[in-house]
FIMAR-755704 format. One line per field, with one value per residue: residue in three letters; x, y, z of N, C-alpha, C, O in turn. Coordinates in steps of 0.1 Angstrom, whole numbers, padded with zeros to 4 digits. Atoms other than C-alpha are relative to their C-alpha. Layout:
residu (ALA, ...)
n_x (X, ...)
n_y (Y, ...)
n_z (Z, ...)
ca_x (X, ...)
ca_y (Y, ...)
ca_z (Z, ...)
c_x (X, ...)
c_y (Y, ...)
c_z (Z, ...)
o_x (X, ...)
o_y (Y, ...)
o_z (Z, ...)
# end
This chain:
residu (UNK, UNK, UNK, UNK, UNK, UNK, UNK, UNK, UNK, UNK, UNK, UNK, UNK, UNK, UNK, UNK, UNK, UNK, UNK, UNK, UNK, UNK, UNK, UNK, UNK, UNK, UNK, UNK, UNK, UNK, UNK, UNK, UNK, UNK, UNK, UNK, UNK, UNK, UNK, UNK, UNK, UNK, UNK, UNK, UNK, UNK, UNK, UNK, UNK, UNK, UNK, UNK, UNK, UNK, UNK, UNK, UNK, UNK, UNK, UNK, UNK, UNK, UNK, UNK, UNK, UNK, UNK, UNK, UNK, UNK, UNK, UNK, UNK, UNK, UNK, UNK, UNK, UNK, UNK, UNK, UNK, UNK, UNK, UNK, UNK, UNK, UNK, UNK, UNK, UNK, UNK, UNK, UNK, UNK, UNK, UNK, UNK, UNK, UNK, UNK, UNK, UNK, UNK, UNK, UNK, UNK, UNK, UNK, UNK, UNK, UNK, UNK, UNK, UNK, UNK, UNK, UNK, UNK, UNK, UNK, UNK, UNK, UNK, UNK, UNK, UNK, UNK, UNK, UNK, UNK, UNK, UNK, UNK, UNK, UNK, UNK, UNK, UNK, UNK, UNK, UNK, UNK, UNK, UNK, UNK, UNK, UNK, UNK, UNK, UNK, UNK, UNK, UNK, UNK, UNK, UNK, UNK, UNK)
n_x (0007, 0004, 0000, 0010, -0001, 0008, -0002, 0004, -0006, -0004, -0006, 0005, -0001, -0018, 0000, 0012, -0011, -0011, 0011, 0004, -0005, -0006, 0011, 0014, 0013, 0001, 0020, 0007, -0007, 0008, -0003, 0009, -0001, 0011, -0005, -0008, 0013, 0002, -0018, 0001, 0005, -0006, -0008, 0005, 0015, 0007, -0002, 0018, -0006, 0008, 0001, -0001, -0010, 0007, 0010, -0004, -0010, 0002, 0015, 0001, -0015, -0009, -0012, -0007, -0015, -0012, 0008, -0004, 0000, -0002, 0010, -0002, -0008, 0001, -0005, -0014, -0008, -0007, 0010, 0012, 0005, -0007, 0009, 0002, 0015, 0015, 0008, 0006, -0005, -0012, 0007, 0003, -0010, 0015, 0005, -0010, -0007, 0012, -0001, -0010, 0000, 0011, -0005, -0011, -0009, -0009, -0004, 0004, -0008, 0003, -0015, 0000, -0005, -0010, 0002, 0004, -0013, 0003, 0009, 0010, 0003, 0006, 0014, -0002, -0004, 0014, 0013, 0001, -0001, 0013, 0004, -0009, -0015, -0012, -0001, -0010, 0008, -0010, 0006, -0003, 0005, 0008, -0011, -0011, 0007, -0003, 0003, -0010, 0003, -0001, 0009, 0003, 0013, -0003, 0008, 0000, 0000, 0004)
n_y (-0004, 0008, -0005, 0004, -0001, 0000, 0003, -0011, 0010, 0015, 0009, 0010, -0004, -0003, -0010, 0003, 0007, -0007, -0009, 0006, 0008, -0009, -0004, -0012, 0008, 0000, -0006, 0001, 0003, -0005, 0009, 0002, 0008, 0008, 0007, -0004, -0001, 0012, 0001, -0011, 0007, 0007, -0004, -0012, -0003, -0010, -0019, -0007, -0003, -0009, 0007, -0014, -0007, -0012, -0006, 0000, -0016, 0001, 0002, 0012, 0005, -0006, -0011, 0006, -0010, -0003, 0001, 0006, 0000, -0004, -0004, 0000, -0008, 0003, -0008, -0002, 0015, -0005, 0007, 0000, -0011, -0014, -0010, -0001, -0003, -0009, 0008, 0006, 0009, -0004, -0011, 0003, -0003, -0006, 0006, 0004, -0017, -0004, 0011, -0004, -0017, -0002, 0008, -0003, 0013, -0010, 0009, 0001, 0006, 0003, 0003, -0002, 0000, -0006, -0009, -0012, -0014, -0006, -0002, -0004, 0000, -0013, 0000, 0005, -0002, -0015, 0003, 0004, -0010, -0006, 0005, 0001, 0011, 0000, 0014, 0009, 0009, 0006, 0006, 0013, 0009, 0011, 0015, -0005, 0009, 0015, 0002, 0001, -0005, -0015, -0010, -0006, -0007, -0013, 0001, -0011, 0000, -0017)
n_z (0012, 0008, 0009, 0009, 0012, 0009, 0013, 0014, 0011, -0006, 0009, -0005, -0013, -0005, -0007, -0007, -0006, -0010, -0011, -0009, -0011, -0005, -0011, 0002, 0005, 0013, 0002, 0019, 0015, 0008, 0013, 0012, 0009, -0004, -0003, -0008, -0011, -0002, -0012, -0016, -0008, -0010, -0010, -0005, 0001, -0007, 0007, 0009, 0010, 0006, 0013, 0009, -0010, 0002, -0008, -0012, -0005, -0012, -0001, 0001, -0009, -0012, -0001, -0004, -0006, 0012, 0014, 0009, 0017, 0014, 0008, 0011, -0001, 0016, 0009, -0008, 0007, 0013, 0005, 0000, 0010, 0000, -0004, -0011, -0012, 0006, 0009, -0010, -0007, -0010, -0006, -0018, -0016, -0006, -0008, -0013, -0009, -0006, -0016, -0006, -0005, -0009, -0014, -0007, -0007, -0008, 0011, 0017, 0011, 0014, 0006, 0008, 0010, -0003, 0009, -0010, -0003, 0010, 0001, -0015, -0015, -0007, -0007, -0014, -0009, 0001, -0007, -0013, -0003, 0003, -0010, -0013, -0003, 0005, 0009, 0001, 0013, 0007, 0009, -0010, 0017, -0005, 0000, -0009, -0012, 0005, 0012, 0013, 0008, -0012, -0007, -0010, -0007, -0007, -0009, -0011, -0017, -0005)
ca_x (-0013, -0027, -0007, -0030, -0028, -0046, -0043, -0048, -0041, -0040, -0028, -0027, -0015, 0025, 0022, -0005, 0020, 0050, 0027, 0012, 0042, 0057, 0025, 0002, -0034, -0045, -0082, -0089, -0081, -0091, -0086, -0106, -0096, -0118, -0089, -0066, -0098, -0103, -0063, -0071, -0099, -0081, -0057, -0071, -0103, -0101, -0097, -0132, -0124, -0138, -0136, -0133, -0108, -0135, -0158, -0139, -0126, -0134, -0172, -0163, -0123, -0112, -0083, -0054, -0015, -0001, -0017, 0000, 0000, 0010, -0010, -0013, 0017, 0008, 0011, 0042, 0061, 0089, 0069, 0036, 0016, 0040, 0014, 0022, 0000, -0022, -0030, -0061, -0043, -0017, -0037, -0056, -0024, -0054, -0071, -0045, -0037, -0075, -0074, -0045, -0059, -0089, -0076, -0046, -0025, 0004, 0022, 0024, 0039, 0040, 0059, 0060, 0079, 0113, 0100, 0084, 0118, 0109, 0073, 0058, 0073, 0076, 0040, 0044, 0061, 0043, 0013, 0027, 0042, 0011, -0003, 0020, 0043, 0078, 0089, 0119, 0122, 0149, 0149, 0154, 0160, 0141, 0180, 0194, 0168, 0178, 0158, 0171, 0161, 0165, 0131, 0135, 0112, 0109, 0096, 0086, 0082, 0062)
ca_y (-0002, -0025, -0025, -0026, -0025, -0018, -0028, -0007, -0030, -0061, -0084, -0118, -0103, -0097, -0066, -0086, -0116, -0096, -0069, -0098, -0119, -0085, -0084, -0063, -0073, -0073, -0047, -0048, -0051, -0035, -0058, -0060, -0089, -0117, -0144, -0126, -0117, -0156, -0158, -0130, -0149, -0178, -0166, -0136, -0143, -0123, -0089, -0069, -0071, -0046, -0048, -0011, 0014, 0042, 0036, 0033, 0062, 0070, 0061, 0024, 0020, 0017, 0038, 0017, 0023, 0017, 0019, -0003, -0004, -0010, 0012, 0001, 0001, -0007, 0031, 0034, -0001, 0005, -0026, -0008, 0022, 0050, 0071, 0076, 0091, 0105, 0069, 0053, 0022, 0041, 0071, 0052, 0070, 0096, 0073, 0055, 0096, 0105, 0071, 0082, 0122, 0107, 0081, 0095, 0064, 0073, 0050, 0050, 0022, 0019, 0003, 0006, -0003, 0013, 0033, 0056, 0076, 0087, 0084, 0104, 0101, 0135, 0135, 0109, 0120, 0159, 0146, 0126, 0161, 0176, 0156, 0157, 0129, 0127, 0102, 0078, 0059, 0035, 0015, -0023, -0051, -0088, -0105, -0085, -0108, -0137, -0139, -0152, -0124, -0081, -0071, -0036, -0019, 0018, 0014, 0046, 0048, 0083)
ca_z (0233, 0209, 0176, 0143, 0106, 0074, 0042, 0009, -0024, -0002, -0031, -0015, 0021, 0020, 0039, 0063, 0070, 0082, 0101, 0119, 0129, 0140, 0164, 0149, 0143, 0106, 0109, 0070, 0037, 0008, -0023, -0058, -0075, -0069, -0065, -0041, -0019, -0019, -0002, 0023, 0032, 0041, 0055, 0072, 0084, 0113, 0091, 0077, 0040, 0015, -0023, -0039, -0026, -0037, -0013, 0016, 0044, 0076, 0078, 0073, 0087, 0118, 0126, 0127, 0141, 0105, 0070, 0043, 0005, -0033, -0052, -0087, -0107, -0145, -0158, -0132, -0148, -0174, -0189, -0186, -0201, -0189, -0177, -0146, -0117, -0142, -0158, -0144, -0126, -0109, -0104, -0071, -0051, -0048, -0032, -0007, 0001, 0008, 0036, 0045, 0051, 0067, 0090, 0099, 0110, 0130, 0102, 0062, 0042, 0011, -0018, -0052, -0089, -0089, -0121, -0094, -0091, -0126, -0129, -0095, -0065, -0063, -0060, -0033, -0015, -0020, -0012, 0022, 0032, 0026, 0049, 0074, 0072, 0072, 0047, 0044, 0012, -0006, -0032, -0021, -0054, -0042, -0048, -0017, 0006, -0010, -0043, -0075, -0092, -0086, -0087, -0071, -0052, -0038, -0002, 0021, 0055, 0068)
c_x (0001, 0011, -0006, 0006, -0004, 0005, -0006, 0004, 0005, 0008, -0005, 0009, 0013, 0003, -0006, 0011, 0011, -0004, -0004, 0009, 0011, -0007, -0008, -0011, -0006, -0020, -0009, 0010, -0007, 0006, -0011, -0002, -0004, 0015, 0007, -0009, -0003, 0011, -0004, -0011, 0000, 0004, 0001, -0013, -0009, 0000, -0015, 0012, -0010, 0008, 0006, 0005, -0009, -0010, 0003, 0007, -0008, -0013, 0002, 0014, 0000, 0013, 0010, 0015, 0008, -0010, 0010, -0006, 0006, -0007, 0005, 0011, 0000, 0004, 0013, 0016, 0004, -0010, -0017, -0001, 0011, -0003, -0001, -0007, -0010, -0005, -0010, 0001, 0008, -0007, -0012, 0007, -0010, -0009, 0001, 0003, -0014, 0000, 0006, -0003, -0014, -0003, 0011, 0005, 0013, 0010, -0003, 0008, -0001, 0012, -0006, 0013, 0017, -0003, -0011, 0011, -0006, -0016, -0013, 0003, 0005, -0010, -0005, 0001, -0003, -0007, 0003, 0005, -0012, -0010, 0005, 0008, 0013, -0001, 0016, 0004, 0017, -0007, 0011, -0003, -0001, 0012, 0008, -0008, 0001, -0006, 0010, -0002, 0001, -0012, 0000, -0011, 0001, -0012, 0000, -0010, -0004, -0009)
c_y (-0011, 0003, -0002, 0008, 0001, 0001, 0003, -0008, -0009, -0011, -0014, -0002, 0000, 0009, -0007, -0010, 0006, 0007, -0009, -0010, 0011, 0004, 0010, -0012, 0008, 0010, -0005, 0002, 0004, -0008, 0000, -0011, -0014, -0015, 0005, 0003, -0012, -0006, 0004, -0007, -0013, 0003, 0010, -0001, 0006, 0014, 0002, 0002, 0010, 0006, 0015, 0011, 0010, 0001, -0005, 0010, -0006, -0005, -0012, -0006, 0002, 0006, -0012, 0005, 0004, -0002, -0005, 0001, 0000, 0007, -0006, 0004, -0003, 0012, 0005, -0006, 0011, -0011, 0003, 0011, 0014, 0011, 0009, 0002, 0005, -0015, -0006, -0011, 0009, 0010, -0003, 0005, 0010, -0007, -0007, 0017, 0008, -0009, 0011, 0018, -0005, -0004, 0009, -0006, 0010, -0004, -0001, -0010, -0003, -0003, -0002, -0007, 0009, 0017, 0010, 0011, 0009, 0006, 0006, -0006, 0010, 0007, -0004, 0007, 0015, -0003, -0007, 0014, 0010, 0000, -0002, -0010, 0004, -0009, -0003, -0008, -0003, -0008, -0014, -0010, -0015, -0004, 0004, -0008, -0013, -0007, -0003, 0007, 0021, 0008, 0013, 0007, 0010, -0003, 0013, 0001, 0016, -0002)
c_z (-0010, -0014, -0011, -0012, -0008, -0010, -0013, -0009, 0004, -0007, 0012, 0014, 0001, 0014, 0016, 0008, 0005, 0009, 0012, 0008, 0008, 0013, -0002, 0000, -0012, 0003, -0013, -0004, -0008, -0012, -0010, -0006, 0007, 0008, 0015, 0012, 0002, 0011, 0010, 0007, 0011, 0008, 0012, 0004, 0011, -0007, -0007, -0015, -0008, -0017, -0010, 0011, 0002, 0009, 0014, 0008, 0016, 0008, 0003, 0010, 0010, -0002, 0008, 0002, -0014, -0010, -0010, -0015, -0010, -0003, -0014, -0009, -0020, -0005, 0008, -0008, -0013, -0012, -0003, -0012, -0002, 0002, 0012, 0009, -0006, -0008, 0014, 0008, 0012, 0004, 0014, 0009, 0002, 0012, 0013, 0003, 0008, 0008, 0003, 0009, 0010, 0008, 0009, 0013, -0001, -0009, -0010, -0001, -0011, -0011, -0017, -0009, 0000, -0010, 0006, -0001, -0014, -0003, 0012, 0018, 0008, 0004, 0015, 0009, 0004, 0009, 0019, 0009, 0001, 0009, 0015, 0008, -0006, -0005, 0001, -0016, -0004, -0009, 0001, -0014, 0017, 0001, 0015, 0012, -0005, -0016, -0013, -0014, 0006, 0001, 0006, -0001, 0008, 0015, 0010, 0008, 0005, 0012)
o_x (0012, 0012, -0006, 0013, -0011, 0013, -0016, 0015, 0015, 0017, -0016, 0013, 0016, 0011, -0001, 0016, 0012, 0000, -0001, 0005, 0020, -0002, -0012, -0009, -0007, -0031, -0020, 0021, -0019, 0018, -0022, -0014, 0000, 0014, 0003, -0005, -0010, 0010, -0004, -0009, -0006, -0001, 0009, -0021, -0022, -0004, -0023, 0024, -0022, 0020, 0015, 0000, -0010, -0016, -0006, 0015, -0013, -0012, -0003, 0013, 0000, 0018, 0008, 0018, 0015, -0020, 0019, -0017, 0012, -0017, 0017, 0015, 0010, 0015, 0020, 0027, -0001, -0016, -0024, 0006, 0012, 0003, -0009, -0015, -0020, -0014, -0008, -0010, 0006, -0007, -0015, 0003, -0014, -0012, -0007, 0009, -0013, -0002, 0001, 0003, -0019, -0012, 0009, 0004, 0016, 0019, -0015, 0017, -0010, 0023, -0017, 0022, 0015, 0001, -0017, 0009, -0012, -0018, -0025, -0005, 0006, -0009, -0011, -0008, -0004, -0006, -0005, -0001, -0012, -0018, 0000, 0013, 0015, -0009, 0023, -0006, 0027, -0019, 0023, -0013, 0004, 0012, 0017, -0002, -0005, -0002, 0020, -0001, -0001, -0013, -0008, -0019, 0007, -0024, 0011, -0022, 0005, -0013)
o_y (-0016, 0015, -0014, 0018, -0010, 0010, -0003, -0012, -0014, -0017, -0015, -0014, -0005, 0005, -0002, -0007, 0003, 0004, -0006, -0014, 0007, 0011, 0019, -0024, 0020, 0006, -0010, 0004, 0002, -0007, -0001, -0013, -0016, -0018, -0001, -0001, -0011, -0013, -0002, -0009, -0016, 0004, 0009, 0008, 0008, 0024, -0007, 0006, 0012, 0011, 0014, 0013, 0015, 0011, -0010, 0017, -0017, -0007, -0014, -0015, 0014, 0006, -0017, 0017, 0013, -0008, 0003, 0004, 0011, 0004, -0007, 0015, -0002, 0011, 0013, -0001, 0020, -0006, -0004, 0013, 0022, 0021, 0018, -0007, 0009, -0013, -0007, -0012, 0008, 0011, 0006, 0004, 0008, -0002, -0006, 0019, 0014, -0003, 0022, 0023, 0003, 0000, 0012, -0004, 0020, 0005, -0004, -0009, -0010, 0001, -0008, -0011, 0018, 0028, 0018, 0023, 0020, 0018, 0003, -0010, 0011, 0017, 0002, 0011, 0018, 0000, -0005, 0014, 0019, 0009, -0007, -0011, 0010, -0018, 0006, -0011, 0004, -0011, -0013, -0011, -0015, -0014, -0003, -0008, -0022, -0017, 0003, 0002, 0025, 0018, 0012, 0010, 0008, -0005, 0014, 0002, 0025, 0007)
o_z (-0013, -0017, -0011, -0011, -0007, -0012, -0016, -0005, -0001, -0001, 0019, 0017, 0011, 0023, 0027, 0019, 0017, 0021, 0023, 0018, 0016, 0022, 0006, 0000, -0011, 0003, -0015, -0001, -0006, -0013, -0005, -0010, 0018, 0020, 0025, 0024, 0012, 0021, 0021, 0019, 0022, 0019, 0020, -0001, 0013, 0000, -0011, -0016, -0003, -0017, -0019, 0022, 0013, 0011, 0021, 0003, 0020, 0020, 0013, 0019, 0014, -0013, 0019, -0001, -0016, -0006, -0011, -0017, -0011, 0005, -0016, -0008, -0027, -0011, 0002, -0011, -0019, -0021, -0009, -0022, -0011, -0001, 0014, 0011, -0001, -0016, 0026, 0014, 0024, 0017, 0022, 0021, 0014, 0023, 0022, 0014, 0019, 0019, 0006, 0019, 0019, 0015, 0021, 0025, -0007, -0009, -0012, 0007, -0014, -0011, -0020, -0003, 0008, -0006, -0002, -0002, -0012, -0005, 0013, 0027, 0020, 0011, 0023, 0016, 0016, 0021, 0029, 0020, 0009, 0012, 0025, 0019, -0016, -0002, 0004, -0023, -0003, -0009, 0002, -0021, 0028, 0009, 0019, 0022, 0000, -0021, -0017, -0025, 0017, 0008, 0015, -0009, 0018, 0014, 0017, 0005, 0006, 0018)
# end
Protein backbone atom coordinates (compact mmCIF):
# COMPACT_ATOMS: atom_id res chain seq x y z
CA UNK A 1 0.00 0.00 0.00
CA UNK A 2 1.06 3.20 -1.24
CA UNK A 3 1.58 5.81 1.63
CA UNK A 4 0.09 9.48 0.85
CA UNK A 5 -0.33 12.81 2.36
CA UNK A 6 -2.21 16.03 2.30
CA UNK A 7 -1.65 19.11 3.36
CA UNK A 8 -4.12 21.79 4.92
CA UNK A 9 -2.27 25.21 5.79
CA UNK A 10 0.78 24.03 3.83
CA UNK A 11 2.97 27.08 5.03
CA UNK A 12 6.23 26.52 3.11
CA UNK A 13 5.98 22.51 3.44
CA UNK A 14 7.30 21.36 7.06
CA UNK A 15 4.69 18.76 7.37
CA UNK A 16 5.48 17.79 3.46
CA UNK A 17 9.39 17.42 4.07
CA UNK A 18 9.20 14.96 7.02
CA UNK A 19 6.01 12.99 5.44
CA UNK A 20 8.10 12.60 2.36
CA UNK A 21 11.44 11.48 3.70
CA UNK A 22 9.38 9.09 5.95
CA UNK A 23 8.04 7.66 2.37
CA UNK A 24 4.92 9.03 1.82
CA UNK A 25 4.08 10.85 -1.37
CA UNK A 26 2.99 14.59 -0.97
CA UNK A 27 -0.92 14.56 -3.14
CA UNK A 28 -1.74 18.33 -2.34
CA UNK A 29 -1.44 21.29 -0.60
CA UNK A 30 -3.69 23.76 0.28
CA UNK A 31 -1.93 27.13 0.89
CA UNK A 32 -3.06 30.95 0.40
CA UNK A 33 -0.29 33.08 0.70
CA UNK A 34 1.18 33.86 -2.55
CA UNK A 35 4.98 33.47 -1.32
CA UNK A 36 4.75 30.22 0.52
CA UNK A 37 2.76 28.78 -2.68
CA UNK A 38 5.94 30.01 -4.60
CA UNK A 39 8.18 27.43 -1.90
CA UNK A 40 5.69 24.53 -2.37
CA UNK A 41 6.13 24.98 -5.86
CA UNK A 42 9.68 24.50 -5.85
CA UNK A 43 9.93 22.19 -3.81
CA UNK A 44 6.90 20.17 -4.45
CA UNK A 45 6.14 20.10 -7.91
CA UNK A 46 4.83 16.81 -7.92
CA UNK A 47 1.80 17.84 -5.44
CA UNK A 48 -1.80 19.47 -7.08
CA UNK A 49 -1.72 22.65 -5.13
CA UNK A 50 -4.92 24.64 -4.35
CA UNK A 51 -5.10 28.18 -2.97
CA UNK A 52 -8.38 28.51 -0.59
CA UNK A 53 -9.28 25.96 2.02
CA UNK A 54 -13.13 26.87 1.25
CA UNK A 55 -13.32 25.45 -1.79
CA UNK A 56 -11.81 22.43 -1.34
CA UNK A 57 -13.39 18.59 -0.13
CA UNK A 58 -14.07 15.69 -1.59
CA UNK A 59 -15.07 16.76 -5.26
CA UNK A 60 -11.43 18.06 -5.82
CA UNK A 61 -9.01 15.82 -3.13
CA UNK A 62 -7.76 12.71 -3.39
CA UNK A 63 -8.23 10.61 -0.42
CA UNK A 64 -4.99 10.36 1.21
CA UNK A 65 -3.42 7.87 4.15
CA UNK A 66 -2.77 10.99 6.45
CA UNK A 67 -4.17 14.62 6.38
CA UNK A 68 -1.71 17.20 7.91
CA UNK A 69 -2.13 20.73 9.29
CA UNK A 70 -1.66 24.20 11.22
CA UNK A 71 -4.77 25.81 11.14
CA UNK A 72 -4.47 29.44 11.72
CA UNK A 73 -3.28 30.52 14.96
CA UNK A 74 -3.48 34.45 15.31
CA UNK A 75 -6.86 34.50 17.53
CA UNK A 76 -5.32 31.22 19.31
CA UNK A 77 -1.57 33.14 20.11
CA UNK A 78 -1.07 34.70 23.61
CA UNK A 79 0.46 37.42 21.26
CA UNK A 80 -2.61 37.57 19.11
CA UNK A 81 -6.34 38.67 19.13
CA UNK A 82 -7.49 36.08 21.81
CA UNK A 83 -10.43 35.02 20.10
CA UNK A 84 -10.07 31.90 19.78
CA UNK A 85 -12.06 29.31 17.54
CA UNK A 86 -14.66 31.87 17.10
CA UNK A 87 -12.03 34.50 15.58
CA UNK A 88 -11.94 34.57 11.83
CA UNK A 89 -8.15 33.26 11.40
CA UNK A 90 -8.41 30.49 13.77
CA UNK A 91 -11.88 29.72 13.13
CA UNK A 92 -10.66 27.71 9.60
CA UNK A 93 -10.47 24.54 12.21
CA UNK A 94 -14.09 24.28 10.66
CA UNK A 95 -12.68 23.86 7.70
CA UNK A 96 -9.60 21.40 8.32
CA UNK A 97 -12.70 19.28 10.33
CA UNK A 98 -15.19 19.41 7.28
CA UNK A 99 -11.75 17.74 4.92
CA UNK A 100 -11.24 15.86 7.45
CA UNK A 101 -15.35 14.55 7.65
CA UNK A 102 -15.23 14.25 4.02
CA UNK A 103 -12.05 12.58 3.23
CA UNK A 104 -11.75 10.52 5.95
CA UNK A 105 -7.90 9.83 6.03
CA UNK A 106 -7.06 6.92 8.12
CA UNK A 107 -4.53 9.73 9.77
CA UNK A 108 -4.97 13.33 11.40
CA UNK A 109 -2.09 15.58 12.20
CA UNK A 110 -2.20 18.52 13.36
CA UNK A 111 -0.35 21.11 15.32
CA UNK A 112 -0.89 24.17 16.81
CA UNK A 113 0.20 27.28 19.32
CA UNK A 114 0.47 26.02 22.84
CA UNK A 115 -2.37 28.73 23.74
CA UNK A 116 -4.74 26.03 22.33
CA UNK A 117 -4.87 24.27 25.86
CA UNK A 118 -6.66 27.41 26.87
CA UNK A 119 -8.15 28.75 23.83
CA UNK A 120 -10.18 25.45 22.13
CA UNK A 121 -8.75 22.33 22.18
CA UNK A 122 -11.57 21.13 23.65
CA UNK A 123 -13.24 21.81 20.57
CA UNK A 124 -10.48 19.98 18.87
CA UNK A 125 -10.40 17.50 20.10
CA UNK A 126 -14.68 17.33 20.27
CA UNK A 127 -14.83 17.73 17.01
CA UNK A 128 -12.06 14.83 16.14
CA UNK A 129 -14.21 12.54 18.42
CA UNK A 130 -17.08 13.45 16.63
CA UNK A 131 -15.71 12.32 13.81
CA UNK A 132 -14.39 9.36 14.95
CA UNK A 133 -10.86 9.69 15.73
CA UNK A 134 -8.99 8.84 18.67
CA UNK A 135 -6.69 11.55 19.45
CA UNK A 136 -3.21 11.66 21.18
CA UNK A 137 -1.79 15.10 21.77
CA UNK A 138 1.34 16.80 23.74
CA UNK A 139 2.70 19.74 23.91
CA UNK A 140 6.40 19.61 22.45
CA UNK A 141 8.70 23.25 23.00
CA UNK A 142 11.25 23.69 19.47
CA UNK A 143 14.40 23.72 22.27
CA UNK A 144 13.80 19.92 23.09
CA UNK A 145 14.80 19.16 19.17
CA UNK A 146 17.69 21.14 19.46
CA UNK A 147 16.48 24.83 18.88
CA UNK A 148 17.80 27.77 20.65
CA UNK A 149 14.65 28.86 21.54
CA UNK A 150 11.14 26.98 23.40
CA UNK A 151 8.62 27.62 20.94
CA UNK A 152 5.97 25.13 22.14
CA UNK A 153 3.65 23.47 20.14
CA UNK A 154 0.55 21.27 20.91
CA UNK A 155 0.71 18.40 18.37
CA UNK A 156 -2.21 15.61 17.95
CA UNK A 157 -2.17 12.56 16.44
CA UNK A 158 -6.02 10.83 15.69
Amino acid sequence: MELTHGSLFSGIGGFEIGFERAGFRTLWQVEIDDYATKVLEKNFPHAQRFRDIKTVGRHNLAVPTVVTGGFPCQDISHAGKRAGLAGSRSGLWVEFRRIIDELRPRYVVVENVSALYQRGIDRVLGDLAESGYDAEWDCLPAAAFGAPHLRERIWIVA
